[in-house]
N, C-alpha and C positions, 0 to 999 in steps of 0.2 A: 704446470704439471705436464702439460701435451708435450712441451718441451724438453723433458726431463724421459718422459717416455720413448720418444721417438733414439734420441739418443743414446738410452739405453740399449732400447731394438736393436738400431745400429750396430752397439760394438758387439751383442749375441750375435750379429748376423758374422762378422767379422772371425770372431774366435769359432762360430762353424765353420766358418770357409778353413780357418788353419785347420782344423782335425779333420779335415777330407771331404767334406759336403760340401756339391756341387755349390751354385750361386742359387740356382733356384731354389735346390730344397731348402737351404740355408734360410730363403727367405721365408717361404712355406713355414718352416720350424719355427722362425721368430712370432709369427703370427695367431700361434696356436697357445697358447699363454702355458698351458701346464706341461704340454709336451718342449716348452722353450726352457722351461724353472727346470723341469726334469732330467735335460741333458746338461743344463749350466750345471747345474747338483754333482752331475754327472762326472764330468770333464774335471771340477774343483777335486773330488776324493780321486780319480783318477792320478793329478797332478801329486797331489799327498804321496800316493803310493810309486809316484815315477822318481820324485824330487824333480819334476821337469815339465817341459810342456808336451802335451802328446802327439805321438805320431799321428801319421794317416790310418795306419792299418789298425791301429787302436780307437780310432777317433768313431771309423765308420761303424764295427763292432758296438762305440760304446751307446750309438745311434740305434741300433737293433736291440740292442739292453730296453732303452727304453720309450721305444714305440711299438712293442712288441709282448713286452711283460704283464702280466691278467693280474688284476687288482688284487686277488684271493691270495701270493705270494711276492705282491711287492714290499714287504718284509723281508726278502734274500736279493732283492738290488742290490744294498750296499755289495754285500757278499760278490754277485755277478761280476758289478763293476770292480774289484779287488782281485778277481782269477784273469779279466782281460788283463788291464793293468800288468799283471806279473806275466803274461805271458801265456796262461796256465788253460785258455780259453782264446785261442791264436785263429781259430775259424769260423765262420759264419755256422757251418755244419756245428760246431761240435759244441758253438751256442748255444743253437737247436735245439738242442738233447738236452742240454742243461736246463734250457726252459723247461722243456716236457715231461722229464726228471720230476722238476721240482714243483709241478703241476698234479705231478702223480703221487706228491707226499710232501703237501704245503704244511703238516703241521709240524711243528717244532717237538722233539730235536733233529737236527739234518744227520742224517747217515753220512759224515762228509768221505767215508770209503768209497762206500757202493755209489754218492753222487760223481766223483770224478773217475770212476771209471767205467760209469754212463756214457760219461759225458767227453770221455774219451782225451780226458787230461795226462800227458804224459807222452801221449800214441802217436809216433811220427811217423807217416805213410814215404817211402823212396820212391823213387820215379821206377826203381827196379822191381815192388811190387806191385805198383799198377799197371804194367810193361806184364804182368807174371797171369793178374788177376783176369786182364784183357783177352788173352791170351788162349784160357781155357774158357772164356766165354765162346769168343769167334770156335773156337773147336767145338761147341754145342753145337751152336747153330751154321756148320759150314754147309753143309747140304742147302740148306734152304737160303742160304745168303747167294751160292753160286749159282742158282735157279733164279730169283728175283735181283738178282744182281740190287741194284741202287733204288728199288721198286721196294725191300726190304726194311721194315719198321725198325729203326737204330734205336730210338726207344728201350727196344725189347733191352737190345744189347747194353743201353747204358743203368736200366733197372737194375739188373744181374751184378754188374760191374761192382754198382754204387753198393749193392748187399754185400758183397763179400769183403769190399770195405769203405764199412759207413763213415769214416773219419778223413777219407780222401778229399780233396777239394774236387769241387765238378769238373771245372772246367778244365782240368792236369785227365782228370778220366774221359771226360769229351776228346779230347786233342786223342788221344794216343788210340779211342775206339777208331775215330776218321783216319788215322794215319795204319792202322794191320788193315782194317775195309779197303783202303787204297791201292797196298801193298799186295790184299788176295785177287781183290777186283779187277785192278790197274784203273787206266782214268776212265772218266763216263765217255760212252759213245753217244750219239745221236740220237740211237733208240730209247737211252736211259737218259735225254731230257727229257723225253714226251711221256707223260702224264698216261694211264692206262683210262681209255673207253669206259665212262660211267655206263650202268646197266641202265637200258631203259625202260622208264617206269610203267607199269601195267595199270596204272591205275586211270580209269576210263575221265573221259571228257568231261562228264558231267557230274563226278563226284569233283573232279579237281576244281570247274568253274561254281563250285557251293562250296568247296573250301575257299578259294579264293573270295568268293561274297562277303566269308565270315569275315576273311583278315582285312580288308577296307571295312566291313561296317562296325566291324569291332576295333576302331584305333588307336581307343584307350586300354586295351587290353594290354595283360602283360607280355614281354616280349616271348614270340615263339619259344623259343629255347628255353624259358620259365617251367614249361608244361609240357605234358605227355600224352598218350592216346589212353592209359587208363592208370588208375590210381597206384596199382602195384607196381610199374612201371614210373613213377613220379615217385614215387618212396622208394626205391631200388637205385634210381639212376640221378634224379636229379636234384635228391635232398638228402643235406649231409647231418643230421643231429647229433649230439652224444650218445656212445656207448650207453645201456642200464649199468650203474656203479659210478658211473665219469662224471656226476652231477659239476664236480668241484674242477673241472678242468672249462665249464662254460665259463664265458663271456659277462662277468659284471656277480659272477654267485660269491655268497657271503660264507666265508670259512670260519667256522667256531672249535674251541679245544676238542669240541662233541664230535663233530660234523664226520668225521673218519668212522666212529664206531658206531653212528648212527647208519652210514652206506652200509657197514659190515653186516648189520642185521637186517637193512631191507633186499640187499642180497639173498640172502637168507632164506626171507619170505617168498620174493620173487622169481627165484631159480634163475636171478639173472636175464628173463626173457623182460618185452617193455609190456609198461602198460600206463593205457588212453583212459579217457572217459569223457564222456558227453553230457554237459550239466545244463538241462534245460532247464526253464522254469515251467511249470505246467499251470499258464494262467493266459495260455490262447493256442493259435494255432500255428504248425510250423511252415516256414514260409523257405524260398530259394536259396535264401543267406543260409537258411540253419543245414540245406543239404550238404551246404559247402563244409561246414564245420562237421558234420555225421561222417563224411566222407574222409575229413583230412585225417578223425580221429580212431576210426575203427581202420581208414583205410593204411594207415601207417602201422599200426600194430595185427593188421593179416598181412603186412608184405612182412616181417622181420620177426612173422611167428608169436605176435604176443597176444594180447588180450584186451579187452574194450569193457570198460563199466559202461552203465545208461544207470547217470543219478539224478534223480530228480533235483531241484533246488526248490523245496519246499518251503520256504519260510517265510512268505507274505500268504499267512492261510485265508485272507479276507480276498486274496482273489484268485483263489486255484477252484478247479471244478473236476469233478470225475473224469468229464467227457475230454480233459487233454489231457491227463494221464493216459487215458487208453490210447488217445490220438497221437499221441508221440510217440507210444510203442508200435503202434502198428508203421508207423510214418517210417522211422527205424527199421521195421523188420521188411516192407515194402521195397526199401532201398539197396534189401537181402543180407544185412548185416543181423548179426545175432549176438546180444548181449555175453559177454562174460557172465554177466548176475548183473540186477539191477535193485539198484538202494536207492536213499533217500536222504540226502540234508539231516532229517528227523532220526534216521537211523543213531545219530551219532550225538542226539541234544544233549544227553548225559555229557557224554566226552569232552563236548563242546563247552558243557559249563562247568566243569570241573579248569579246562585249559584256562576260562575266564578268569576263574581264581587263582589258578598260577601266577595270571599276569598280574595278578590286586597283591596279591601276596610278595610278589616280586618287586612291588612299585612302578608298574608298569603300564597301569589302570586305574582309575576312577572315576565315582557316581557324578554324573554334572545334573545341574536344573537348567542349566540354560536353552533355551526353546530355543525351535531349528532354523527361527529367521535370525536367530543373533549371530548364530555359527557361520551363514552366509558372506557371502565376499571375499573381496580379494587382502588378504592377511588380516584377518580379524583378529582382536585383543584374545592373547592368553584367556582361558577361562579363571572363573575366580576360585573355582574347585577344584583346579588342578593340584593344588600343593594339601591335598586332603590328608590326612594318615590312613597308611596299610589298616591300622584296627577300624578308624572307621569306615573304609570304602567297603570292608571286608561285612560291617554291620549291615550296611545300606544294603548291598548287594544278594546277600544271602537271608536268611528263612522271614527276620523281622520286617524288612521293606520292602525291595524293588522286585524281590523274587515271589514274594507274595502278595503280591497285589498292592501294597502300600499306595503308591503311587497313579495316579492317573496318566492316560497316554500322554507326550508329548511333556509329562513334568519330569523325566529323570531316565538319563541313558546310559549308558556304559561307556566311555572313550578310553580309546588304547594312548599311552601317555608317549607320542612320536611326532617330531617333525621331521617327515620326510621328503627326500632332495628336493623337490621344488618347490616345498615351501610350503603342500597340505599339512595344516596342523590335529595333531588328535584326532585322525577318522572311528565313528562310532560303533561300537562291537555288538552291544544289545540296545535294543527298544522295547516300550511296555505296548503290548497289543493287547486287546481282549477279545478276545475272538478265539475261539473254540477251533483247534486243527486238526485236518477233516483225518489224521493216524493218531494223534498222542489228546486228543478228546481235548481237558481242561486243565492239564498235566500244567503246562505253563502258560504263564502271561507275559515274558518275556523271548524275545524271536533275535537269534541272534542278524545279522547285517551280510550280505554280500562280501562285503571284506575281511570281514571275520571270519565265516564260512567255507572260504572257497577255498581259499591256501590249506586248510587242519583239514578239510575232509580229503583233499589229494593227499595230506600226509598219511591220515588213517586207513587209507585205500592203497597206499604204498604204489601211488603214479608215479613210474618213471619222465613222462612227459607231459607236461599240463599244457597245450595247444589252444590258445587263445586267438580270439579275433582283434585285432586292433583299430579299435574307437575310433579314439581322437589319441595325436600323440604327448599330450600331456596327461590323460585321463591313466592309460598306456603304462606309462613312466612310473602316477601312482601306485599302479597295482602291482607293477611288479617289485619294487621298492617295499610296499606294503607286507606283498606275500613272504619275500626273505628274510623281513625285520620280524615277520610277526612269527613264523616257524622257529626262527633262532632263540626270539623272546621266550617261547613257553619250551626251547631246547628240546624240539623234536624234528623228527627225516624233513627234512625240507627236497620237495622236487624242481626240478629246471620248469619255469616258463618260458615258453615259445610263442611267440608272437607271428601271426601272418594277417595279409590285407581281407579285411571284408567286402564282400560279395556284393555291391550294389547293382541291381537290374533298371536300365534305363524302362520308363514309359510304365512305370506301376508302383503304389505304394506298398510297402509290407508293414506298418507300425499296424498296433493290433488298434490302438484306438480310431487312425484313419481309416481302417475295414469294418471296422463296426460303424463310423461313421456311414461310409459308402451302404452297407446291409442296411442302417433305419430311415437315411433318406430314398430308397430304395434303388440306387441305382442297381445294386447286385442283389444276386438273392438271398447268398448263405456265407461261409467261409468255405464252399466248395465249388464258389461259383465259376466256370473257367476261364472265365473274362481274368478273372486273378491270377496271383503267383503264389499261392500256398501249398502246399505240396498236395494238397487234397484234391484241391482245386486242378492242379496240374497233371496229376491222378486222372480226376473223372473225363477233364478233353483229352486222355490217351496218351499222354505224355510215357514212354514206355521208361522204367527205373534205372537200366542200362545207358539212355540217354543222356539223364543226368546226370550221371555217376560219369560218364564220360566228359561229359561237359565241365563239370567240378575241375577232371583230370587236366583238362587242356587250358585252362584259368592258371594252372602253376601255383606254386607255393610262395608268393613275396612279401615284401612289409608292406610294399603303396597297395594304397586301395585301391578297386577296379572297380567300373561305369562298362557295362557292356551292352549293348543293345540284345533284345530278345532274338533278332535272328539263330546269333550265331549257336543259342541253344537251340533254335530249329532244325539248323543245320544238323547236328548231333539227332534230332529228332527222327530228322528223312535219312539218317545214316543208318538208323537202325531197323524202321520202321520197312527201309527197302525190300530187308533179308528176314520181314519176318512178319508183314502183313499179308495175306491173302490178297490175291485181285478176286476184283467184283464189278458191274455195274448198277449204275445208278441214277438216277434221272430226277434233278433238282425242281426246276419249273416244267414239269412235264405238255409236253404238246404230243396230240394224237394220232396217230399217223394211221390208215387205212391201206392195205395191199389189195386190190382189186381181183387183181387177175394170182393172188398167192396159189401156189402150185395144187396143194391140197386143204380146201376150204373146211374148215372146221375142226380142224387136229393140228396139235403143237406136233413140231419137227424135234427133239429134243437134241442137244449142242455139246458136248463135252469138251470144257475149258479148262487149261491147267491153272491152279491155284496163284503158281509160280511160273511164267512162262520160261524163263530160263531157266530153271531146272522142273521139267514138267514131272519130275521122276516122284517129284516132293504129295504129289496129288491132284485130284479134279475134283471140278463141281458140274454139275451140269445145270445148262438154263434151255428155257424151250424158247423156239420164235414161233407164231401165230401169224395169222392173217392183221392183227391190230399190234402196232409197237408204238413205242414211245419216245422222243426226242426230247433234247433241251430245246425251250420255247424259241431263245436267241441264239440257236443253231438255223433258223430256218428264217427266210428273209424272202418276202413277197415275187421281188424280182428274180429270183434263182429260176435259171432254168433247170437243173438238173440236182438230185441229193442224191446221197448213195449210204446206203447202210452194211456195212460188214460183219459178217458172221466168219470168225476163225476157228475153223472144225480141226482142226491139229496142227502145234505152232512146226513140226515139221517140215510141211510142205503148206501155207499157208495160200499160196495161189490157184493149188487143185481148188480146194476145198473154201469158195467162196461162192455165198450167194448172194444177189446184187440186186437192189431197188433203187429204178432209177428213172426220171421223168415224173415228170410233176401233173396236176390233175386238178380240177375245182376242191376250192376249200371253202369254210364254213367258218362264219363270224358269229360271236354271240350276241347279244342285245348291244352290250356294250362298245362293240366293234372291234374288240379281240379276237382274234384268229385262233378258235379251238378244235379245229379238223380238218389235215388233210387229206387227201385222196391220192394216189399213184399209184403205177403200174410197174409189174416186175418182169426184168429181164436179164439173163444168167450174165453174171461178171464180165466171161471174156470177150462178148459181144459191145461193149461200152468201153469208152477210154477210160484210161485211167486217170483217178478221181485226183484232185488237190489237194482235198486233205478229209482224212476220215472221222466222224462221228459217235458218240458212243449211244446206245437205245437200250433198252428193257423191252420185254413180252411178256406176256402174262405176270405182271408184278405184285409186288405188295405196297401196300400204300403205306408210308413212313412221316417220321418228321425228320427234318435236318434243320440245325443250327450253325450258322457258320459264326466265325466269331475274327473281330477285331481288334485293332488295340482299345484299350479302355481309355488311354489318356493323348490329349493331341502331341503335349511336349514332350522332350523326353525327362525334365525332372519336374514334374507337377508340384512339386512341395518347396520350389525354388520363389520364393516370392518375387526376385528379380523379371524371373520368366515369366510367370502367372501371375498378373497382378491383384484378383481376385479368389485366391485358393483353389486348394486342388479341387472343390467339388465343383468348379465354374470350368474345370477342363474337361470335365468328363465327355468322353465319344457319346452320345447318347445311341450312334448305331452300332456299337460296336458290338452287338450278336443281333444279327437279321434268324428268326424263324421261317422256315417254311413249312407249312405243316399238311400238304400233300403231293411233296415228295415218293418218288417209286424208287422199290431196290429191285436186284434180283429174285425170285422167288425161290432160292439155294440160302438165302438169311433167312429163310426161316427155321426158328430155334436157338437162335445165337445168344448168347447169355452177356450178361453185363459187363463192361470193359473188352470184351473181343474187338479186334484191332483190324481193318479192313484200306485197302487200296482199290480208292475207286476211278475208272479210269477220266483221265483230264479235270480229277475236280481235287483227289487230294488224299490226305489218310483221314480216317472215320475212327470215330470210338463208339460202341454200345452207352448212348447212355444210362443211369443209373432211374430215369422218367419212364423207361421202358416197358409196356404192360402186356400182356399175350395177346391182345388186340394190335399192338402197335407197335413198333420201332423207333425208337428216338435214337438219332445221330449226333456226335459232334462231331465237327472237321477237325483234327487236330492240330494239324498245317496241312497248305497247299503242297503241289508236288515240286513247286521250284519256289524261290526268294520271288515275294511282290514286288517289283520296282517300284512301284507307285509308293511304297511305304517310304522312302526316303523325298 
């Protein structure tokens, strides 16, 4: 049989090379088995219609027929391959059109008028009108052509060209734009090789070396050119979806006699503009993945003007709780996104079992007993219930059995009657729960399935685009296979699924059972805790919502999955946080410092410092210096001869207005033989050289707590068992948030309310935490002010 195969390939490859394809592709084509049957299909009716063997210029055309034609109209093959053949279809262009034609009106009957004169059958372009068309192009643009001479986008020119006539060959319109640019310009000079002087960038040193961080620590990320700096910029420029109405022109969509007049009325509905929707389940809490999703799905329907549902996916009522309903609205609205309206799965139960019955009634569906280990594996036996009758599934199904409780959980389910492409057989529609759901009380005991649901409620919501994360790629496959078979089946609006790569963050788990693990062994405290990556969590350490919503942005839209280390969300973090944290200072391990000889003993000096030093216009705070201030402990080293402390009285002229302590003096050990005081003398700045590097200190402060926080896990995939051989809770950081809990701020924080966002100097940005009591101050770090080396 290898035998018999190879030989076959062979003479394919053979009778491609006659009809005009290269050696390569010739070989490529033979290897692809349906695109190899499809051109052989091809070539044979072609021959029928030649009485002969085909040309080249026919051959290559009949190669674009069919590696090029969308499943939803490959019904008008034959047809295509019948207008090359005669001649009737002589250009690659005016193939084109014929595809796109017949794309834009796959159901039968074909208009064959208005198709060939789409499609530009008939229409012979002379060298004399595109000699004509060129002609008053360059007359547009002559001014600006003889200004940038050869520096000038032909582009433009050849856009304009190809409109005025769409049926030209390119390359007849290429040739004769270069040949009048020639004729106006004359030849290039010297000047018009060299390249014009790119603008140089203003963007500072130290944003660029944190950009650059991200793109080495993130080097499984997608490529730059994937993503953008914000969301409406990534849906504007670098993602192309269908048109609202164009459902039937994607990629792999299922066209029925319906499927036309069903567009015709979600049109209707929709006024043409798109619409998202975000289908959580609300039975935990939302993590960094799911902002990727909130982002991609509201964020594509504000760039193109349409609108975003927030649905819940109610239907396993034994594990939803109030508190993530709320939590995933607010998670949502935090993100600054605002529901179109927000429903529910449940909203819709009626409709949902009514379409059930559709399917029973259509022979589409039936009641199985088979329990859920049997249905397990790889191609398991037919059910034995599958060949049931419409009358009885219809009995079972409705008021006497399955819908009323007849049945015990796990004795009798609903299975939709499909095996689809790769081979899942029958995926289940309903199951019997008893459990009380927390909207529809005791109404049913029957909950419809994820598969069943997810496809009819984007019908019944009339989604333009259903925006999915992609699993695994045969799970992938399913569902979408699932969702077109099952909307066709009960013959209602079916929308496009869109598929993009999920969200994976190195160094943290996000499954809600691995968080509840971490919460009862006690590593963590709550699902806020900010050791974590929940959005609450990332919330409370300060993560500001702009950041992440940018961060989403710059990830891009692909199919592969993305691994990306948490930096490069830092990164986005200190982008923001630069232009919008307050400075302050603050003093970690505080050490005491005594001024001796301070100028005037016993009264604070008060200090007015800009909020913002770069633009001080933005506000001040003021702090006072004393005779007593405070340092970091491990700022001050026994052997120093000299420290110096700086006070900046206005970043204007910063070297007037400096007062200077400096000279060191007996210090003071506690029992323990800790260094908790020392003593020096002051003397005015410009009298002392200048210092090596400057310190930050407090006076008269408040007394705080700060939490600095690390990674939670050593590896970067904890849940990798190659890596971790002992599970994820044997990697745990056990340090990864050190407490300090007398810590000093400025005394200008007082009154600062929960979440206020703060830049302290040399230690990092701060968040208010939520521990916070009118006694005391609790801080997180939220990042440091540059990337830790040491983390890698």
């Amino acid at each position: 049989m290898a035998v018999v195969a190879r030989s076959q390939g062979s003479e394919r490859e053979l009778k491609f090379i006659e009809i005009g394809l290269s050696e390569q592709r010739a070989r490529e084509t033979t290897k692809n088995e349906s695109l190899s049957q499809a051109l052989f299909d091809a070539i044979v009716l072609a021959e029928s219609h030649l009485g002969g063997p085909v040309p080249k210029t026919t051959g290559t055309l009949l190669y674009h027929v069919v590696s090029k034609i969308k499943s939803q109209i490959k019904q008008y093959e034959p047809l295509l391959v019948q207008y090359v053949a005669q001649g009737k279809l002589d250009s690659e262009v005016k193939l084109t059109a014929a595809l796109d034609y017949l794309l834009s009106h796959p159901q039968p009957p074909l208009d064959v008028k208005a198709f060939e004169k789409f499609s530009g059958v008939g229409v012979s372009v002379t060298p004399d009108q595109i000699e004509k068309a060129v002609e008053e192009v360059i007359a547009n643009h002559r001014e600006a052509l003889i200004e940038k001479r050869y520096q000038f986008n032909v582009g433009t020119l050849l856009a304009e060209a190809r409109k005025k006539l769409p049926f030209a060959e390119g390359k007849y319109v290429k040739n004769e734009v270069d040949l009048q640019v020639l004729h106006l310009l004359g030849p290039k000079t010297d000047d018009d090789m060299h390249k014009p002087p790119k603008a140089k960038s203003k963007v500072g040193r130290a944003v660029w070396l944190r950009h650059l961080i991200c793109i080495i620590a993130a080097a499984s990320e997608p490529a730059p050119e994937a993503g953008a700096s914000t969301m409406e910029e990534l849906f504007m420029t670098k993602v192309n979806f269908h048109a609202p109405g164009e459902n039937h022109k994607t990629e792999g969509y299922v066209v029925t006699t319906s499927t036309m007049a069903h567009l015709k009325n979600h049109l209707k509905v929709t006024g043409g503009k798109g619409r998202t929707r975000v289908p959580p389940e609300p039975n935990g809490i939302l993590h960094i993945g799911h902002a990727k999703a909130i982002n991609v799905n509201f964020g594509y329907a504000k760039a193109h003007g349409g609108c975003c549902f927030l649905r819940y996916d109610d239907t396993n009522p034994e594990k939803e709780e109030e508190r993530f309903f709320a939590g995933i609205q607010d998670m949502v609205q935090w993100l600054g996104y605002v529901p179109f309206k927000v429903t529910h799965a449940s909203d819709y139960f009626d409709d949902l079992y009514a379409l059930a019955v559709r399917l029973i009634q259509r022979g589409l569906a039936y009641v199985c007993h088979q329990r859920q280990e049997e249905m397990k594996g790889q191609n398991p036996p037919p059910s034995p219930y599958r060949n049931r009758t419409i009358e009885e599934n219809l009995r079972l199904q409705q008021p006497l059995d399955m819908k009323k409780g007849k049945f015990a959980e796990g004795e009798a389910t609903l299975r939709m009657k499909v095996t689809l492409e790769e081979g899942k057989q029958d995926p289940v529609a309903y199951r019997v729960r008893f459990v009380p759901h927390h909207r529809t009380g005791n109404k049913w005991c029957i909950y419809p399935t994820y598969d069943f649901t997810h496809c009819l409620c984007d019908s019944l919501e009339h989604i333009t685009h259903s925006l999915c994360t992609k699993e695994f790629q045969s799970r992938q496959v399913t569902l979408r296979s699932s969702y077109y078979w099952l909307c066709n089946a009960v013959d209602v609006y079916c929308p496009v699924q869109w598929e993009y790569g999920r969200l994976n963050l190195n160094y943290t788990v996000v499954s809600k059972r691995k968080i509840g693990k971490l919460i009862e062994e006690g590593v963590v405290r709550d699902w806020d805790d900010p050791r974590l990556f929940t959005l609450t969590a990332l919330r409370r350490r300060g993560f500001p919502p702009e950041a992440i919503n940018n961060f989403c942005a710059k990830l891009g839209l692909t199919g592969s999955l993305s691994s990306v280390d948490p930096q490069m969300l830092e990164a986005c973090v200190r982008d923001v946080l630069n232009t919008t944290a307050p400075r302050a200072m603050c003093v970690v391990e505080p050490l005491r410092v005594v001024i001796n000889n301070f100028p005037e003993p016993g009264q604070n000096i008060p200090i007015k410092v800009p909020d913002f030093p770069a633009t001080p216009e933005r506000g001040f705070h003021v702090v006072t210096l004393s005779n007593v201030v405070y340092i970091e402990e491990g700022d001050f080293r026994e052997q120093q001869v000299q420290i110096t402390f700086v006070a900046r009285c206005f970043p204007d002229d910063p070297e007037k207005h400096i007062k200077g302590v400096s000279g060191s003096q007996p210090f003071f050990r506690s029992v323990g033989g800790r260094i908790h005081e020392i003593h020096v003398t002051c003397q005015p700045a410009e009298e002392t050289e200048k210092p090596r590097a400057f310190i930050h200190w407090v006076s008269d402060p408040l007394i705080c707590e700060v939490r600095l926080y690390g990674r939670l896990f050593f590896h970067k995939n904890p849940e990798d068992s190659n890596e971790v051989h002992g599970g994820f809770l044997s990697d745990c950081n056990k340090d990864a948030m050190v407490v300090c809990s007398n810590s000093m701020v400025d005394k200008s924080m007082k009154g600062c309310n929960i979440l206020d966002k703060f830049q302290f100097e040399r230690l990092g940005y701060f968040c208010v935490d939520q521990d916070t009591t009118p006694e005391k101050i609790v801080l997180n770090r939220t990042v440091t002010l540059k990337e830790d080396s040491g983390k890698n």
